[in-house]
C-alpha positions as CSV (number, residue, x, y, z in Angstrom):
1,X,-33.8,111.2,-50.5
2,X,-34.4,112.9,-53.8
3,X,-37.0,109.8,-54.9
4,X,-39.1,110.8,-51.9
5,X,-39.3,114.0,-51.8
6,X,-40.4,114.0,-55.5
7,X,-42.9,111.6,-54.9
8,X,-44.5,113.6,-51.7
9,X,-44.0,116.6,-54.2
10,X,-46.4,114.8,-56.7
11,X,-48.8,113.9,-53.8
12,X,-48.9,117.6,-53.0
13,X,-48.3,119.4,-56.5
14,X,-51.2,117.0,-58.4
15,X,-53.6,118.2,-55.3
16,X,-56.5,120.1,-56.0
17,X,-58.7,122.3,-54.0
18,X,-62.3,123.3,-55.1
19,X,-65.0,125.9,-52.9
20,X,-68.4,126.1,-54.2
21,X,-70.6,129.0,-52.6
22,X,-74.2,127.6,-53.6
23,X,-77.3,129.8,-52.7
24,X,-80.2,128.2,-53.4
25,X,-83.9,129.1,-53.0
26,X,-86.3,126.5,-53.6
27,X,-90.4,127.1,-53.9
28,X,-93.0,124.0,-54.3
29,X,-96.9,124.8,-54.1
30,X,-99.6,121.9,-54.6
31,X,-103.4,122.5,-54.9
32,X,-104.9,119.3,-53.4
33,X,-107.8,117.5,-54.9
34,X,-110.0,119.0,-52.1
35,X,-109.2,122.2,-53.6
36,X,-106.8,122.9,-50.7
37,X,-103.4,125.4,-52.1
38,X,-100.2,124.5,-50.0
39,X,-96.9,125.7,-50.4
40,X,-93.8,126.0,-49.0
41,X,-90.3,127.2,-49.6
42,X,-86.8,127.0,-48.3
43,X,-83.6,128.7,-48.9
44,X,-79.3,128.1,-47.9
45,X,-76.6,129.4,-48.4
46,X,-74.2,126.1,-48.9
47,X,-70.7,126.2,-48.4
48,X,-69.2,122.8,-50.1
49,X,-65.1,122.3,-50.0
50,X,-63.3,119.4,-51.9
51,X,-59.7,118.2,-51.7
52,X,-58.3,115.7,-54.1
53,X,-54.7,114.7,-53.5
54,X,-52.1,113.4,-55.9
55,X,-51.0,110.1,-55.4
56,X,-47.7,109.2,-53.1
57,X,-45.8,107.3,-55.6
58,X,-48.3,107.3,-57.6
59,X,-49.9,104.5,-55.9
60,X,-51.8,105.9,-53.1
61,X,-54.2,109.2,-52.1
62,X,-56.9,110.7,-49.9
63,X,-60.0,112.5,-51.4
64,X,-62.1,115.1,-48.4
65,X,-65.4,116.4,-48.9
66,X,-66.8,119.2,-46.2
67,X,-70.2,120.3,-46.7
68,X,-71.9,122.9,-44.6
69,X,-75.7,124.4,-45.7
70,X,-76.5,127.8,-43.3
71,X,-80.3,127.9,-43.2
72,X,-81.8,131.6,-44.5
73,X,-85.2,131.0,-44.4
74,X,-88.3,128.2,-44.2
75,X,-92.0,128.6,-44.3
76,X,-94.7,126.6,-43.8
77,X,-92.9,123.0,-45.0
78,X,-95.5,120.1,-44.8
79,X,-94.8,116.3,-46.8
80,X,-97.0,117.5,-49.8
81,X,-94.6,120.4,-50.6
82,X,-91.3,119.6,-49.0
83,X,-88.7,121.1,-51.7
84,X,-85.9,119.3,-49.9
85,X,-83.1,121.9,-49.5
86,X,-83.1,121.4,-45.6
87,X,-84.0,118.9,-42.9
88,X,-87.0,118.9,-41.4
89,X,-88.1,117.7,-38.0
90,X,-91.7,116.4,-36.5
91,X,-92.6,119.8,-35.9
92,X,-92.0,121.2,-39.6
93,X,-89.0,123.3,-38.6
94,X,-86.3,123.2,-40.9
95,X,-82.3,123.8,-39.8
96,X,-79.0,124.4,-41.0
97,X,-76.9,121.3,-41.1
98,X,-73.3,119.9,-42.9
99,X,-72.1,116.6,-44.1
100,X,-68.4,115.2,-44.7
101,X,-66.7,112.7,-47.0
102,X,-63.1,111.1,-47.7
103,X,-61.6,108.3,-49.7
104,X,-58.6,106.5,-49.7
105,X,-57.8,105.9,-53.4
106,X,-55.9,103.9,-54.9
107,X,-54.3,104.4,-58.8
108,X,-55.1,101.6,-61.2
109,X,-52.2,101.9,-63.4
110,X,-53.3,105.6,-64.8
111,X,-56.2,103.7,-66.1
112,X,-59.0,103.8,-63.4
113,X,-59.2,104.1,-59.6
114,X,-59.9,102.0,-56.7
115,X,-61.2,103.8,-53.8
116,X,-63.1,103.0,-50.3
117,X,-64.6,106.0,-48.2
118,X,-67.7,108.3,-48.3
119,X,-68.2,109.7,-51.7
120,X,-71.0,110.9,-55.0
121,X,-71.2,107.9,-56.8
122,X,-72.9,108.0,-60.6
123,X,-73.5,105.0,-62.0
124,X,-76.6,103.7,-64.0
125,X,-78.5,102.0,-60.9
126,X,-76.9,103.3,-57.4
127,X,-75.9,107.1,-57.5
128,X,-76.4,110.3,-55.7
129,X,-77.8,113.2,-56.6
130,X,-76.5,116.9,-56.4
131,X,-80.2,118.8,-57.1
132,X,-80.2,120.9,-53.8
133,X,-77.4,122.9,-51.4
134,X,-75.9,119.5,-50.7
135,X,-75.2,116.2,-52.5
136,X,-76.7,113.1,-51.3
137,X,-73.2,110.4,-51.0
138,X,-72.7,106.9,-50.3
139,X,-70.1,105.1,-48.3
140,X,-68.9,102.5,-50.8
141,X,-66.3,100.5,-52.2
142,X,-65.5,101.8,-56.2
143,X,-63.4,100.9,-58.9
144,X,-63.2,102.0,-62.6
145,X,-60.7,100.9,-65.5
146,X,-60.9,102.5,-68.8
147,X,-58.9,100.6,-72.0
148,X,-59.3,101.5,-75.2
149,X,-62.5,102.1,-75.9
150,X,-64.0,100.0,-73.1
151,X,-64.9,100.8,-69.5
152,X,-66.0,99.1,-66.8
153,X,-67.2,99.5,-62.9
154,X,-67.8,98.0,-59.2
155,X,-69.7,99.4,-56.9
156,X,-70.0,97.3,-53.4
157,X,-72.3,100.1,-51.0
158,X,-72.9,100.0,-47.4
159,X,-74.5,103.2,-46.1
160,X,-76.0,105.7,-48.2
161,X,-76.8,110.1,-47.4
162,X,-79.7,111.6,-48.6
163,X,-79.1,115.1,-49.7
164,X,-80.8,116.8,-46.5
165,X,-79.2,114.1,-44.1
166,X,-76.2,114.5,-41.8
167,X,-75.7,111.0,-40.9
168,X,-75.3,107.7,-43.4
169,X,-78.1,104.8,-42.8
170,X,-76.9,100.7,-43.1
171,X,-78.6,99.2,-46.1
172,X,-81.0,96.9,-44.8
173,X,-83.4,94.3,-46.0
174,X,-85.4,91.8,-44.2
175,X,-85.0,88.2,-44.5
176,X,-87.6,85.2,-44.5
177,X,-87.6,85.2,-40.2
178,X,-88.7,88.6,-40.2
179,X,-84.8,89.6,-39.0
180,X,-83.3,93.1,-40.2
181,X,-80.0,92.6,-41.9
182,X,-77.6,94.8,-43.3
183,X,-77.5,93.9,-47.2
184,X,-75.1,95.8,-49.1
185,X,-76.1,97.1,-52.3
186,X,-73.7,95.3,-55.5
187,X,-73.4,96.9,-58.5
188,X,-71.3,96.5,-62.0
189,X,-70.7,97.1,-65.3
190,X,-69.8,98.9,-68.2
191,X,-69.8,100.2,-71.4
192,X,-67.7,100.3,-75.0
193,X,-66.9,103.1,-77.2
194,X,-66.6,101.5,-81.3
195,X,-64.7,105.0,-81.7
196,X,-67.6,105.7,-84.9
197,X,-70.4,107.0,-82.5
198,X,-72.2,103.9,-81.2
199,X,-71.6,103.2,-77.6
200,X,-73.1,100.2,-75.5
201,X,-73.9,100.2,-71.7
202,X,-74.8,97.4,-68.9
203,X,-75.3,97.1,-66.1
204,X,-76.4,95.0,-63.0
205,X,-77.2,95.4,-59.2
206,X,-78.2,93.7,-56.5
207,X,-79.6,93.8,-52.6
208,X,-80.0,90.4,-51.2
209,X,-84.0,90.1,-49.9
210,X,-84.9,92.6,-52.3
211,X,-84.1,93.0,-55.6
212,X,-82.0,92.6,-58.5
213,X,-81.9,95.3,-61.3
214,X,-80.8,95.6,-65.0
215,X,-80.4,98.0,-67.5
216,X,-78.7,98.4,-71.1
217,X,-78.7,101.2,-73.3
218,X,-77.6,102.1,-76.6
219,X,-76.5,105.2,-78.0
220,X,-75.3,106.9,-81.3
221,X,-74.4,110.2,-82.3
222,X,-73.3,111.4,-86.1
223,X,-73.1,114.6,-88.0
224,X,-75.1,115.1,-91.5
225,X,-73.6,118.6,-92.7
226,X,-73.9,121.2,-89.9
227,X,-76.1,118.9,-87.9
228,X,-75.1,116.9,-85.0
229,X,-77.8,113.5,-84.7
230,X,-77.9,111.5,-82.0
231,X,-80.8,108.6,-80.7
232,X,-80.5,106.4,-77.8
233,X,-82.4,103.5,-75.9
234,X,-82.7,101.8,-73.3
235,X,-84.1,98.7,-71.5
236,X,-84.6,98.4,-67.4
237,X,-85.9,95.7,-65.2
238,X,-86.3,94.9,-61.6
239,X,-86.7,91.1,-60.3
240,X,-87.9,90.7,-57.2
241,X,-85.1,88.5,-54.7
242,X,-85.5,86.5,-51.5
243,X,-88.5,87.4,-49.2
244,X,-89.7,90.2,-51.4
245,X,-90.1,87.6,-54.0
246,X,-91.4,85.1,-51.8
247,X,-94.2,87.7,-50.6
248,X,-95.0,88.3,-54.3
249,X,-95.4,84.9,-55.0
250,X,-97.3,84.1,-52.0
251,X,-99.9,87.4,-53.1
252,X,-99.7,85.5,-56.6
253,X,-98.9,89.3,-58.0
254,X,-95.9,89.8,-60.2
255,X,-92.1,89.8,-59.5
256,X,-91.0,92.0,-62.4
257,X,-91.7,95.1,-63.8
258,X,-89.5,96.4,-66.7
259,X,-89.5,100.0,-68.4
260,X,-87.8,101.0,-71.4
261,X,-87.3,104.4,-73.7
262,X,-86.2,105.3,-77.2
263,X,-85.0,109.1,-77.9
264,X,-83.6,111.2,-80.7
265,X,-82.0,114.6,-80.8
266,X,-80.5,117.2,-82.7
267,X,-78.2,120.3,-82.5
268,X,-77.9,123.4,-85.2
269,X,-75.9,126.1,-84.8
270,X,-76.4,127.1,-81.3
271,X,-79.8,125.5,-81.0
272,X,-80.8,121.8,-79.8
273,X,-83.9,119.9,-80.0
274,X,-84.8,116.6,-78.5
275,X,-88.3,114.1,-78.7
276,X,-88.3,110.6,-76.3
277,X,-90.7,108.0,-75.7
278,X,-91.1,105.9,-72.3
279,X,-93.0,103.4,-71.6
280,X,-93.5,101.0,-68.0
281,X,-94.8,98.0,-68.6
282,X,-97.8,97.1,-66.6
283,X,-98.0,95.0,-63.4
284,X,-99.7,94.1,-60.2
285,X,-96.6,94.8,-57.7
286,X,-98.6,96.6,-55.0
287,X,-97.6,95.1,-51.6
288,X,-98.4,95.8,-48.2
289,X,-97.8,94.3,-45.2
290,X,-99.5,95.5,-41.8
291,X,-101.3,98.3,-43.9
292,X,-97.9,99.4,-45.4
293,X,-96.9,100.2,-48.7
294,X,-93.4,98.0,-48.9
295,X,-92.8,97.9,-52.7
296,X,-95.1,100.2,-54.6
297,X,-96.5,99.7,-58.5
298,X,-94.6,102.3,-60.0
299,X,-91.0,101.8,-61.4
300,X,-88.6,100.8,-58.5
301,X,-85.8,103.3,-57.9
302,X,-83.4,103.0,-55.1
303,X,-82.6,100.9,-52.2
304,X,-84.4,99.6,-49.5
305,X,-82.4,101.4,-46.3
306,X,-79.3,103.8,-46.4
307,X,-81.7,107.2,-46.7
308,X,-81.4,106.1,-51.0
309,X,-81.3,109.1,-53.3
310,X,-80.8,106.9,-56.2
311,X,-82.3,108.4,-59.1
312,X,-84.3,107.3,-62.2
313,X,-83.0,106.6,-65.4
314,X,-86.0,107.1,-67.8
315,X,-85.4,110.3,-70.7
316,X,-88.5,112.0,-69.6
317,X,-87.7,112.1,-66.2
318,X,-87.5,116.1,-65.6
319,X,-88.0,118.3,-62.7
320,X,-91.0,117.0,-60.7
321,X,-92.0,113.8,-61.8
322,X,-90.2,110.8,-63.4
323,X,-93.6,109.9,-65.1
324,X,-92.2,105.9,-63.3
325,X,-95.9,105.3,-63.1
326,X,-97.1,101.6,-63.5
327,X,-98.5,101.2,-67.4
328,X,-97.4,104.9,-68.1
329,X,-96.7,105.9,-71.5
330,X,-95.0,109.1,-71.8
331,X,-93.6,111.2,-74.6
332,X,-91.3,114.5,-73.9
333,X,-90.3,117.4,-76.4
334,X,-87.2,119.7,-75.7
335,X,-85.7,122.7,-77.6
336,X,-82.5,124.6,-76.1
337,X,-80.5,127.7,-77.2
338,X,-77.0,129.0,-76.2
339,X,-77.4,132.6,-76.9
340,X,-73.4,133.5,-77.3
341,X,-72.8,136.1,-79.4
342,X,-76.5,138.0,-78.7
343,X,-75.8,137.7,-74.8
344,X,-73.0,136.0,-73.8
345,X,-73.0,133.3,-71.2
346,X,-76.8,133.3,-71.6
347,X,-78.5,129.9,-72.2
348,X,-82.5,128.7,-72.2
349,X,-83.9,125.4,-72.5
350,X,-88.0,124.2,-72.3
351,X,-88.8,120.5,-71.7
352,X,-93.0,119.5,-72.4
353,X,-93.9,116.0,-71.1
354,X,-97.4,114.8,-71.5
355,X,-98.2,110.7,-70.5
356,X,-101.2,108.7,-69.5
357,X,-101.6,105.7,-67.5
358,X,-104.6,102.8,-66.7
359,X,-105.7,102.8,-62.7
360,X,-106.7,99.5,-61.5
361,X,-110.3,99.6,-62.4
362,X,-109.3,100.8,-65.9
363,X,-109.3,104.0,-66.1
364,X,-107.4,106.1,-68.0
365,X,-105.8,108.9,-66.6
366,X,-103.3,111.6,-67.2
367,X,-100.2,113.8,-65.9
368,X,-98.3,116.6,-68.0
369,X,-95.7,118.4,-67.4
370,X,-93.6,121.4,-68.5
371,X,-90.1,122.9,-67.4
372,X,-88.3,126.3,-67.9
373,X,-84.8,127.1,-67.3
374,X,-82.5,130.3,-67.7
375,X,-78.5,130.2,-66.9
376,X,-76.5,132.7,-66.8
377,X,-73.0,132.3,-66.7
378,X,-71.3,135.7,-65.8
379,X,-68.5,136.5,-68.2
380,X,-66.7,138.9,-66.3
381,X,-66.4,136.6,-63.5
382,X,-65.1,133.1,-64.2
383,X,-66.9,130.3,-62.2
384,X,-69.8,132.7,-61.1
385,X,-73.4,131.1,-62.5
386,X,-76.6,132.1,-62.0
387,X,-80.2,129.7,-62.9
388,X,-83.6,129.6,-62.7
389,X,-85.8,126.4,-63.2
390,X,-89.5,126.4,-63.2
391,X,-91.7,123.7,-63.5
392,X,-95.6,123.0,-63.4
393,X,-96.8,119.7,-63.2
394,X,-100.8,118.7,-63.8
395,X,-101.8,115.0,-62.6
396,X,-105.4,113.7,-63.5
397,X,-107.3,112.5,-60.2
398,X,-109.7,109.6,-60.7
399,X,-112.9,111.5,-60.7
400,X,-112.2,114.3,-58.7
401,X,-109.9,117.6,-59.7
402,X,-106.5,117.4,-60.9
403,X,-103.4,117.5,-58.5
404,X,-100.9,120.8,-60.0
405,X,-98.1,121.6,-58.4
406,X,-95.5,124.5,-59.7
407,X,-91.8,123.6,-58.5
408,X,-89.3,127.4,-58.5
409,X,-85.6,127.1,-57.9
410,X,-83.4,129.8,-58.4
411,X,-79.7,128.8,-57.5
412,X,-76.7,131.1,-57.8
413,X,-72.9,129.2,-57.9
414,X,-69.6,130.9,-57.7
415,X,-67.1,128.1,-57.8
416,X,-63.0,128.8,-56.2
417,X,-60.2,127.0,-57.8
418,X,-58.1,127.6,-54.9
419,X,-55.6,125.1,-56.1
């Protein structure tokens, strides 16, 4: 009787309960190349509540996620300028809307987790993305196991969430007899920490009928005086699998494309800097079938099905744009300061990206862009943050006026530690 109730006591006393209030605001204009200005804006108040249990003899325990996003206001939302905060239906309207996930988990021996259930995943080359009032999620199968200084994953996913969706969509591909099938996405790795500042990362994924996806990256950080040094890179490709490769080779077009990136950074006092270099290899991937685009030039990212809000892994990928772009050659500059002691809780960071690319009849053209951000974290209230990010983006259009479109989020968090 005693063994029990101390092993529901740790199920309940290792529980945790986390509310986030998240009001966010979110602003996107474009001027068109026919000199046309759009813009839009959206703006929720999100109410987001997570429970993490202990486990029941250490073995077993539940994870619950309830999301809710109350709609405040939306003007004039079009697909040039969506900012994404809220669904929006055929009419433009946007509404309020919530989302739910839970996970049975099991513990791995205090080492790592195996859990099944609707969840954020982040790992290099299926993950979701928390940018708006509401994560995107995933309903997977996970497991993680951490030894030493190695760690490794599994990620088997079935449905994925977009970040402005209620519902979760069946990862689906289509096979050589023109039949829609659900194709999970399959996903491992991991990585190894030599405990002197290098670390290695790999990993793999795969979706039957469409693709198969790698990526490796190396990183290493050291200290020369008062200086912290760090440089990283990395190496990504996408094969083409089944029918999509089939289609390629029938098109006689190419059924890889690869990117990779190189980075350094450094950190004085309270100030940090940071240059990186990305490149994607040129290709001829364009494909279409019945006059639509099914697999695009530019960098693959996500999943075909399952409303994918997989991101991209590249170092200049900022704000707006990824700067994914087929043959694009981008290089970014970043400088940061944390401005404790002056104003406490204050902290600033500009990214510049500038990049060029070939069209297909060979001409060069470019896209820049630059971000600003300011958080505040309130020190009189613990868990209360405050941010604003700006971004303006310029993309050269082949012989007519370039594209510019100026992204505003201003997001205020206040997260409750209930228990």
């Amino acid at each position: 009787m005693l063994a029990t109730t101390a092993q529901a006591n740790s199920f309940v006393d290792d529980s945790s309960l986390n509310i986030e209030l998240r009001n966010h605001f979110h602003e996107r204009g474009s001027k068109q190349k026919n000199n046309h200005d759009d813009s839009s804006s959206q703006w929720a108040q999100a109410i987001r509540a997570d429970y993490s249990s202990g486990y029941f003899e250490n073995i077993v325990g539940i994870d619950i996620n309830a999301y809710y996003a109350l709609k405040l206001g939306a003007s004039n939302i079009d697909s040039n300028t969506n900012p994404g905060v809220l669904p929006v239906d055929t009419k433009g309207d946007s509404s309020s809307y919530g989302k739910t996930g839970y996970a049975i988990k099991f513990n791995l021996m205090d080492n790592g987790v195996a859990k099944y259930g609707r969840m954020q995943l982040d790992t290099p080359l299926i993950n979701d993305s928390d940018s708006r009032a509401l994560p995107s999620m995933t309903e997977a199968f996970y497991a993680d196991y951490n030894y030493m200084g190695l760690s490794v994953f599994g990620v088997w996913a079935t449905k994925g969430n977009a970040k402005t969706r209620a519902g979760y969509d069946k990862y689906q591909t289509i096979d050589d007899k023109a039949k829609i099938n659900d194709e999970a996405v399959k996903s491992f790795g991991g990585s190894y920490d030599f405990g002197n500042g290098l670390d290695l990362s790999a990993a793999y994924a795969q979706q039957e009928d469409f693709a198969k996806k790698y990526l490796t990256e190396v990183n290493y950080a050291a200290s020369v005086g008062e200086v912290d040094l760090s440089a990283g890179a990395q190496y990504g490709q996408v094969a083409s699998d089944g029918l999509m490769n089939d289609l390629l080779k029938a098109n006689s077009l190419d059924k890889k494309m690869s990117a990779w990136g190189v980075k350094v950074g450094a950190e004085v006092a309270q100030a940090s800097f940071g240059l990186a270099y990305t490149k994607v290899k040129k290709n001829d991937i364009s494909l279409r079938v019945d006059g639509e685009e099914l697999l695009s030039d530019s960098y693959a990212i996500g999943w075909m099905g399952g409303s994918d809000d997989t991101g991209y892994f590249g170092y200049n990928s900022i704000q707006y744009s990824d700067f994914n772009k087929n043959g694009q050659k981008a290089i970014g500059l970043s400088a940061g300061y944390d401005f404790t002691g002056l104003v406490d809780g204050l902290s600033a960071n500009a990214v510049y990206v500038t990049s060029d690319y070939k069209t297909t009849d060979g001409k060069t053209l470019d896209e820049k862009e630059y971000n600003l951000s300011l958080k505040y974290a309130v020190p009189q209230i613990e868990g209360l943050t405050a941010q604003l990010r700006y971004a303006k983006n310029t993309a050269e259009n082949n012989g007519q006026k370039d594209t510019v479109v100026k992204d505003t989020r201003f997001i205020v968090k206040y997260n409750i530690a209930v228990f």
